[in-house]
C-alpha positions as CSV (number, residue, x, y, z in Angstrom):
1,X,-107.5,30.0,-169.7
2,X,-108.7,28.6,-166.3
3,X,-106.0,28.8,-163.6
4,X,-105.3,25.9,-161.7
5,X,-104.3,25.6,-158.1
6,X,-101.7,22.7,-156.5
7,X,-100.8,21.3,-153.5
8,X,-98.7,18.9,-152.4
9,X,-98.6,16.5,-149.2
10,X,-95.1,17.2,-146.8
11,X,-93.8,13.2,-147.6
12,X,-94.1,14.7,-151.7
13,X,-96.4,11.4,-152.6
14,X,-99.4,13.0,-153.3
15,X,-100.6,16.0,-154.9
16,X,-104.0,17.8,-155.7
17,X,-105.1,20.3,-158.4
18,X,-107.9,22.6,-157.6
19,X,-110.1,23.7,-160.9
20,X,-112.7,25.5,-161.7
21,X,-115.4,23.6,-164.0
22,X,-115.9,26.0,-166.6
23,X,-118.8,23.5,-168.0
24,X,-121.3,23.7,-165.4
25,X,-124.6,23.6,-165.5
26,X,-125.9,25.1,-162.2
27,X,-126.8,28.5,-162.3
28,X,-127.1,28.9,-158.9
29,X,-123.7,27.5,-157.5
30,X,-119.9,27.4,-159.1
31,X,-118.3,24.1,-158.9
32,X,-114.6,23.0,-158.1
33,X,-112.8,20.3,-159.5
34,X,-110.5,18.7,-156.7
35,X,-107.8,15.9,-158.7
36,X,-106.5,13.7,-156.9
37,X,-102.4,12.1,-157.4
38,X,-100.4,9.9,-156.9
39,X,-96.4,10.4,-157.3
40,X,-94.3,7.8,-159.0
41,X,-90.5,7.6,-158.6
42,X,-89.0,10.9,-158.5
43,X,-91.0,14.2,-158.1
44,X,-90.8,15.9,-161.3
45,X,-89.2,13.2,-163.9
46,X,-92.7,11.8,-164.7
47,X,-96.2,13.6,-164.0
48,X,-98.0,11.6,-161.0
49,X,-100.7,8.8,-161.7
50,X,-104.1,10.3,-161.6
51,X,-106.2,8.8,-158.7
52,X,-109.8,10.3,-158.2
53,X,-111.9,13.5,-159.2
54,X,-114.2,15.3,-156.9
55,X,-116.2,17.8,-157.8
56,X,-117.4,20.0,-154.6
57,X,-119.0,23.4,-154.8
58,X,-116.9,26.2,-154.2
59,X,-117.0,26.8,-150.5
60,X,-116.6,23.4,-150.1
61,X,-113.2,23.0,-152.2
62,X,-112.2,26.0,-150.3
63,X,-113.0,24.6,-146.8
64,X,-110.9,21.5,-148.2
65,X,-107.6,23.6,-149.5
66,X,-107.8,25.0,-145.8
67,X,-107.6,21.4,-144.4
68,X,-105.0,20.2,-146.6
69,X,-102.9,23.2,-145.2
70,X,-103.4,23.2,-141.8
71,X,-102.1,19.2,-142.5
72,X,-99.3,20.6,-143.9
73,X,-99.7,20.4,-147.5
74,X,-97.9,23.2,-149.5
75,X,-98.7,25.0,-152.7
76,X,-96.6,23.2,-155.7
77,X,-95.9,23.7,-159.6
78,X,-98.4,22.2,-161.8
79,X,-97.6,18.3,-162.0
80,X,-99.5,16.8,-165.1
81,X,-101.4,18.3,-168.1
82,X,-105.1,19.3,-168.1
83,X,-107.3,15.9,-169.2
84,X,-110.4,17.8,-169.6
């Protein structure tokens, strides 16, 4: 089971899941998948609306999660299902 990792912007109307793609081909590098969200009406009562997909190689999803924190995004509860 891949373990996923969220954020969530300090307004709560966007959020991000960090994920490991487990189907790639590189042998050389590991890739990150980076989702991006939207959040419609109320946090919680329906999962957000699924933006854009990234996929950076490792260092560079973690040199991203340490932006998104030092912006003041926070580590959240999963928000939607895996679509992968």
């Amino acid at each position: 089971m891949t373990e996923d990792y969220w954020l969530i912007n300090s307004n709560n109307s966007r959020v991000k899941r960090f994920s490991k793609n487990k189907q790639n081909k590189d042998k050389f590098f590991e890739y990150m998948f980076i989702d991006s969200g939207k959040i419609i009406g109320v946090l919680g009562k329906k999962p957000p609306l699924m933006t854009t997909r990234e996929e950076l190689k490792i260092d560079k999803a973690r040199d991203e999660w340490k932006k998104l924190i030092s912006q003041g995004w926070r580590r959240t509860k999963p928000a939607w299902e895996k679509s992968y």
